[in-house]
C-alpha positions as CSV (number, residue, x, y, z in Angstrom):
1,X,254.5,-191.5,142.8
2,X,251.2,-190.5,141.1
3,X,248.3,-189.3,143.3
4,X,244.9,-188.7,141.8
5,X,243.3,-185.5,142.1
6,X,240.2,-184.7,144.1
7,X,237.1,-183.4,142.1
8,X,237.6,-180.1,143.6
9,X,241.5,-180.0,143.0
10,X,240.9,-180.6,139.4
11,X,238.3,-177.9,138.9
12,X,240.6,-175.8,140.4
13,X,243.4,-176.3,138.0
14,X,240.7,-176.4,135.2
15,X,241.0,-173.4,132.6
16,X,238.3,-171.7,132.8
17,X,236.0,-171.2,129.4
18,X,236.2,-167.3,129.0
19,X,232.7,-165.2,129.0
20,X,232.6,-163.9,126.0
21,X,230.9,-160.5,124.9
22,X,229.0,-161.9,121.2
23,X,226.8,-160.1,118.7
24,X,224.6,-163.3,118.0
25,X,223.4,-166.4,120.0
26,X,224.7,-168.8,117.7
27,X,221.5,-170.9,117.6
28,X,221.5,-173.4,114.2
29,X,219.9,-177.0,113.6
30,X,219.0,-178.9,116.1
31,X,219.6,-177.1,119.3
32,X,217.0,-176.0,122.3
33,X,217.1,-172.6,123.5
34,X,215.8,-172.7,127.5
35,X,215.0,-169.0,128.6
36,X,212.4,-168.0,131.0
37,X,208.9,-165.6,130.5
38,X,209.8,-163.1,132.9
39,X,208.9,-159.5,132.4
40,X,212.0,-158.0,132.0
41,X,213.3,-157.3,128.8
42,X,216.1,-159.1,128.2
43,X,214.4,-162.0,129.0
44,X,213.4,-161.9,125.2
45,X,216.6,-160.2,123.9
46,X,218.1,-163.4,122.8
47,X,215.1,-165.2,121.6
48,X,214.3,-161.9,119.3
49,X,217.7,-161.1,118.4
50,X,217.8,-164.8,116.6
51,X,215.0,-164.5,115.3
52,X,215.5,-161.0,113.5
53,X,218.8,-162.6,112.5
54,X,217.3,-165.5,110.7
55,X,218.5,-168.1,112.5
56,X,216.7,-171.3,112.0
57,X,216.6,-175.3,113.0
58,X,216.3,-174.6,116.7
59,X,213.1,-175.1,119.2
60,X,212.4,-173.3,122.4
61,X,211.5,-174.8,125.9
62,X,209.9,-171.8,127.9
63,X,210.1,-171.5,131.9
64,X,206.5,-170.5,132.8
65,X,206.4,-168.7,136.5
66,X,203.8,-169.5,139.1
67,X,202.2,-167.6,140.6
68,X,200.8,-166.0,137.4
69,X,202.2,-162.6,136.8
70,X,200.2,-160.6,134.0
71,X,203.2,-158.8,132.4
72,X,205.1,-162.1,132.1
73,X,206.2,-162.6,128.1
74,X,204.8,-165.5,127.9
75,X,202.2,-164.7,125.0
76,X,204.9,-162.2,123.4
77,X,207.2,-166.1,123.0
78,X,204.2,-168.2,122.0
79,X,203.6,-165.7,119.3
80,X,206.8,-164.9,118.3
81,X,207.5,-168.5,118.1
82,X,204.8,-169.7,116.6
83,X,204.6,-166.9,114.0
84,X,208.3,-168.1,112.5
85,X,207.6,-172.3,112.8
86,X,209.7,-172.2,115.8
87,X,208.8,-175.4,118.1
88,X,208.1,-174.7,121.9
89,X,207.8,-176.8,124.5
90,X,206.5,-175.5,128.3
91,X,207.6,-176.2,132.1
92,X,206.0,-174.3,134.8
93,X,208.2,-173.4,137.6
94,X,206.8,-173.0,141.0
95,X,208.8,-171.0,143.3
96,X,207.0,-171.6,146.4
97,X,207.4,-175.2,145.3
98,X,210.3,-175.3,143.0
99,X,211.6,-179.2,143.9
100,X,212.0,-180.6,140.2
101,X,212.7,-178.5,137.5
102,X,215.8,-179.8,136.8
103,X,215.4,-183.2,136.0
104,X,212.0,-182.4,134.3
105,X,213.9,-180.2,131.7
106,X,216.4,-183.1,131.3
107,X,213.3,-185.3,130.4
108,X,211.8,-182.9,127.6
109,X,216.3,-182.8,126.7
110,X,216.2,-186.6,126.2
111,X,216.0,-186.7,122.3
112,X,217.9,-183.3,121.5
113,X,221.1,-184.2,119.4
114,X,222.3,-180.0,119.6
115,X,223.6,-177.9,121.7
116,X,221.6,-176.6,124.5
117,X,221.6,-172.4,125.6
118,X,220.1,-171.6,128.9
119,X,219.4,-168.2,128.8
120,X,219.7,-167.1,132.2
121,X,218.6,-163.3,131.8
122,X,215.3,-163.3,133.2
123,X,216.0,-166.5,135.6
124,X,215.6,-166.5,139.4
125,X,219.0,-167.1,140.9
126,X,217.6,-170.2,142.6
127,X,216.1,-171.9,139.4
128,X,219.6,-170.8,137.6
129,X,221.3,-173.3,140.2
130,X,218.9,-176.1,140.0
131,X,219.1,-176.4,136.0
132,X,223.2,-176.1,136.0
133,X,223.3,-178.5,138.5
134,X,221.0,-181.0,136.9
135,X,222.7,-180.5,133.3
136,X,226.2,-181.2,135.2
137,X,224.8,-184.7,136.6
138,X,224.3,-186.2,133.2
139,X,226.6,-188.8,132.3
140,X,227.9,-186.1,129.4
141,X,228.1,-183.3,132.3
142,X,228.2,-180.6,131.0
143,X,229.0,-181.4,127.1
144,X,227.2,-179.0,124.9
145,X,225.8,-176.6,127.7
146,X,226.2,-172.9,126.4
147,X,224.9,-170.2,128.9
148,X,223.3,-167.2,127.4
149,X,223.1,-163.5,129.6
150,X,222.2,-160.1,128.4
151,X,223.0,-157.6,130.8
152,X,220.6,-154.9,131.6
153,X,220.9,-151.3,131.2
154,X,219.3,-150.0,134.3
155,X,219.7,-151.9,137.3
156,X,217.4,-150.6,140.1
157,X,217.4,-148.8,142.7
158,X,219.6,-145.9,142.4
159,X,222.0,-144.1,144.9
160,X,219.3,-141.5,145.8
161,X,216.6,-144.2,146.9
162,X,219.8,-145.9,149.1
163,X,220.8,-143.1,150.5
164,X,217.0,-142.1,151.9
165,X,217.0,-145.9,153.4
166,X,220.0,-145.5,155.0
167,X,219.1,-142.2,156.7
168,X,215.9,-143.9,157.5
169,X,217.5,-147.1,159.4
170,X,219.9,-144.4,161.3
171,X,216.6,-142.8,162.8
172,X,215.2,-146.5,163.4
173,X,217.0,-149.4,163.8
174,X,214.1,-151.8,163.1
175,X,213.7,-150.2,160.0
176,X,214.5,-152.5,156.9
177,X,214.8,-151.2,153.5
178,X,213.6,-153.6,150.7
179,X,214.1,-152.4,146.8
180,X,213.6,-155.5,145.2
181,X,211.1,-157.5,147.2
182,X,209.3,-157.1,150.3
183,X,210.3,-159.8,153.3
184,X,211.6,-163.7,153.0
185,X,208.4,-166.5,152.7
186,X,210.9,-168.9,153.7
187,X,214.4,-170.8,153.7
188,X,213.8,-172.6,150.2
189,X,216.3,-176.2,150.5
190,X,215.4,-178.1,147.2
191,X,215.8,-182.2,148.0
192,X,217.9,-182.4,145.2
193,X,220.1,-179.6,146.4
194,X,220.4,-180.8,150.1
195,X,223.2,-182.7,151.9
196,X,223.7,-184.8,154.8
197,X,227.2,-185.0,154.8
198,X,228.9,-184.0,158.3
199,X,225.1,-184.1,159.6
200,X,226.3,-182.5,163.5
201,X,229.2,-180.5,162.3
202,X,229.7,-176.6,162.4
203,X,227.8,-174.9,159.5
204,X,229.9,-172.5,157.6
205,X,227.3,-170.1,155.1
206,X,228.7,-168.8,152.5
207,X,226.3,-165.6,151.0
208,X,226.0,-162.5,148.6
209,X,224.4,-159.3,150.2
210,X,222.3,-158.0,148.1
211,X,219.9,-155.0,148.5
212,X,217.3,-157.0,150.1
213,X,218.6,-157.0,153.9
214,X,215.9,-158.9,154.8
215,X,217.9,-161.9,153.0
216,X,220.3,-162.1,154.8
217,X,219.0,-161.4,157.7
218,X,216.8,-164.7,157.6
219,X,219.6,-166.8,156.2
220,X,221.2,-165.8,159.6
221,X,217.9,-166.5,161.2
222,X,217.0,-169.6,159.8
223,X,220.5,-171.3,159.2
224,X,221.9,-172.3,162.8
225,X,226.1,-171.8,161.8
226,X,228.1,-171.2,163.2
227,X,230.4,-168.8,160.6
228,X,230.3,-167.2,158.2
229,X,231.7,-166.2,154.8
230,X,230.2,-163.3,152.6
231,X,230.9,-163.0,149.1
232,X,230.4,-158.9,148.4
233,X,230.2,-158.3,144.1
234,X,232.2,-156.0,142.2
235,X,230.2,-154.2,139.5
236,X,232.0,-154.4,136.2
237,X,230.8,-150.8,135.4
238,X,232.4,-147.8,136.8
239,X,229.0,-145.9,137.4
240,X,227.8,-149.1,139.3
241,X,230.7,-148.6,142.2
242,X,229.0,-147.0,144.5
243,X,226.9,-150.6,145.3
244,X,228.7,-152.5,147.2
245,X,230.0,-150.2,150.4
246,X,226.1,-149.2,150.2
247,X,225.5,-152.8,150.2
248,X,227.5,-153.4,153.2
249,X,225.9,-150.7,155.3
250,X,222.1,-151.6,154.3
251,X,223.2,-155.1,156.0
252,X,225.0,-154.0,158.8
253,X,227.9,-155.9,158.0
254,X,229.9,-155.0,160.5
255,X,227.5,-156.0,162.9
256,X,228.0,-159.8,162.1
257,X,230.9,-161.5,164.4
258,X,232.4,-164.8,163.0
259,X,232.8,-163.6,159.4
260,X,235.4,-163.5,156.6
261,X,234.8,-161.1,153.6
262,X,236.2,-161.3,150.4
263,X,235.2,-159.6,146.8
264,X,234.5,-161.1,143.7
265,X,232.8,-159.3,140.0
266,X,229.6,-159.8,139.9
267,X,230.2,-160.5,135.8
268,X,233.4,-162.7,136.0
269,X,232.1,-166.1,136.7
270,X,235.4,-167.8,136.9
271,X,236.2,-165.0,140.1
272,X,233.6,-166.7,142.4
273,X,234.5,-170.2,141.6
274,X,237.5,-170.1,142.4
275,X,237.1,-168.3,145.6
276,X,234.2,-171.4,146.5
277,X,237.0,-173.6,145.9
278,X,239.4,-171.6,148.1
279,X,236.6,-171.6,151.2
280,X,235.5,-175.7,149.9
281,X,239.5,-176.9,150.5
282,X,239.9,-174.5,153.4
283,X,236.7,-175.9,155.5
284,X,235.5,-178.7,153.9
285,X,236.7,-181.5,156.0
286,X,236.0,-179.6,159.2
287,X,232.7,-177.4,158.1
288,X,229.4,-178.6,156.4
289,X,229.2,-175.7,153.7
290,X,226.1,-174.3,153.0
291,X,225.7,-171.5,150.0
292,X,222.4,-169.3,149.5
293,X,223.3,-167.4,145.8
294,X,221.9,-164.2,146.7
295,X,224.7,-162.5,144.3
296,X,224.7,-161.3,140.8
297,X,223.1,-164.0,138.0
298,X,226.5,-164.8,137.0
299,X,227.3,-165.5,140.2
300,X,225.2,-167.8,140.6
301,X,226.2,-169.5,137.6
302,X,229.3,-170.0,139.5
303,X,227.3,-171.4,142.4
304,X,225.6,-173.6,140.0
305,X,228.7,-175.3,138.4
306,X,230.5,-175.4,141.8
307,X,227.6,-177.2,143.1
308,X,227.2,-179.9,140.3
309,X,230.6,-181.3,141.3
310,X,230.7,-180.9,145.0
311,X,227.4,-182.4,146.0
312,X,228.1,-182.1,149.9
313,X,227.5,-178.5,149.8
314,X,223.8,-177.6,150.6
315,X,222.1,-174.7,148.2
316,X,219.5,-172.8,150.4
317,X,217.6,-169.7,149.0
318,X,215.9,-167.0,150.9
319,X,212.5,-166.9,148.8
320,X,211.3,-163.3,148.7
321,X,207.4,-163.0,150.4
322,X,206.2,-160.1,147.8
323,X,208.1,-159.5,144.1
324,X,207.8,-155.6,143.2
325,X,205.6,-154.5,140.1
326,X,207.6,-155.5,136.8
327,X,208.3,-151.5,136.6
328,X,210.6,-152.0,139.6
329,X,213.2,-154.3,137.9
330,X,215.7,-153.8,135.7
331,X,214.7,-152.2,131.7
332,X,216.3,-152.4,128.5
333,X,219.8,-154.5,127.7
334,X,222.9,-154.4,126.7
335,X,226.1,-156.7,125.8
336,X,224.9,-160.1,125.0
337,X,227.4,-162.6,126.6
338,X,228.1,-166.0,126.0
339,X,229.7,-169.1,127.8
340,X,230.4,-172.3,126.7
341,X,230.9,-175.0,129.4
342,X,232.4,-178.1,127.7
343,X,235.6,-177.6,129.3
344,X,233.4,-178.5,132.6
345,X,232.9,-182.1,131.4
346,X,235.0,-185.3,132.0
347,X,235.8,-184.1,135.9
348,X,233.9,-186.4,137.1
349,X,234.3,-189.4,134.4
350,X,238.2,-189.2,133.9
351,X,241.5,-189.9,136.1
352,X,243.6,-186.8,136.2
353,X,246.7,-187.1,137.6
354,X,249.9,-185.2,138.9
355,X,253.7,-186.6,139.9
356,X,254.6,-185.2,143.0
């Protein structure tokens, strides 16, 4: 007898593309590159490093941030671009108001015959998951969808400025240590991110500590469930290994009953979807699964796929009240990194099957 897989079953069994370190973006004829005009520096590594290559034939759509931040790159690409006969085309993204930006990119995609690279490196984590999941809902999923990352070389803070914090919340337990932004706005749930499946049921969240406490913190706020399942990241570099117990004790893990833990890289993509996939066929039926992607950017690249084919999981995002000065975030870059996601198409489309 043959049974047909679920969707979830056959992304599980699905190979997973590799991530794979490269010394060139690969950008020829035809194809878009999507990257954002964040501050940070690698948010231009890839666009320059093609450009200094000679690579030609491609155009650019550039991400614009609101609210207006001065140091953004966003005159740096416009002259860069422009300077080399590179077409650019512009979306502003919103993030108290981010509903959208998905299918608008998919409207300015309509015409492109190339590949498309969505340079993630200077991306917010909730932005990263809207444009993944809207690329995964064309009828080609995701069929010429390469993800671009450069990783940085300094990653703020260091283990001195924890260490201080986490004196200070001994003295005071109100105290509330926040490296990379200052408080939670609100509970961002995009529309097209929402579900209403199991509307009633238990809520299971599934979220990354991160340095910002405060995330967390409102997630558990904000989000009635009733369990919960955190996802702590595993640097890939040895001198980063001192994050994650410091992680844990800046959000007083311990303090939260009702929890399973488990550890995935923070680089490995393939790591955190199959552990979704795990928690998605373990609580699924019973659970309504939310996910906030407070994690590592590739991460939420895992978040982003994951949700593009399960679409009764809910994305929520704790949306930071204050952003530091640009100073504050991460400098310089290192390995560039590519992944292609064709493997990722036909899930939906096709009729896999197994004899049992």
């Amino acid at each position: 007898m043959e049974k047909v897989l679920r969707i979830d079953k056959k992304l599980f069994f699905l190979e997973k593309p590799p991530l794979l370190s490269v010394d060139k973006v690969g950008l020829s004829q035809g194809d878009v590159l999507v990257l954002c005009a964040g501050f940070e520096d690698r948010a231009v590594r890839a666009l320059n490093h093609s450009i200094n290559l000679g690579e030609k034939g491609f155009s650019v759509i550039v991400i614009d941030y609101l609210p207006f931040v001065e140091e953004n790159r966003i005159g740096e690409i416009n002259e860069k671009c422009h300077s080399h006969g590179i077409p650019v085309q512009y979306l502003q993204y919103d993030r108290p108001n981010p509903s959208g930006i998905g299918n608008r990119l998919l409207v300015l995609l309509e015409n492109n015959a190339g590949r498309v690279y969505v340079d993630i490196s200077g991306m917010s984590r909730l932005l990263i998951v809207q444009i993944l999941d809207a690329l995964g809902s064309r009828p080609s999923e995701f069929s010429g969808i390469t993800v671009i990352y450069s990783i940085a070389q300094y990653y703020p803070p260091n283990e001195e400025e924890v260490d201080k914090a986490i004196e200070k919340m001994k003295e005071d337990f109100l105290y509330s240590a926040m490296f990379l932004s200052s408080g939670v706005f609100e509970v961002t749930v995009a529309p097209e991110l929402s579900s209403f499946s199991m509307e009633g049921q238990p809520i299971r969240l599934i979220a990354f500590p991160s340095f910002n406490p405060n995330q967390l913190a409102a997630l558990r706020s904000e989000i009635q469930s009733s369990s919960f399942t955190l996802v702590h990241g595993m640097p890939p570099l040895e001198e980063n290994a001192w994050r994650p117990g410091k992680i844990k004790t800046l959000n007083r893990i311990d303090t939260i009953s009702n929890r399973e833990d488990y550890d995935a890289s923070t680089l490995e993509y393939s790591e955190t979807i199959m552990l979704l996939l795990e928690i998605y066929d373990k609580y699924g039926i019973t659970e309504k699964i939310v996910i906030a992607p407070t994690g590592s950017k590739m991460q939420t690249v895992a978040v982003g796929i994951f949700r593009a084919f399960m679409e009764d999981v809910q994305i929520v995002y704790p949306t930071p009240r204050i952003f530091p000065k640009p100073k504050e975030y991460t400098t310089g870059s290192r390995e560039l990194y590519r992944l292609d996601l064709d493997a990722f198409s036909g899930i939906k489309n096709q009729s896999r099957h197994v004899h049992q």
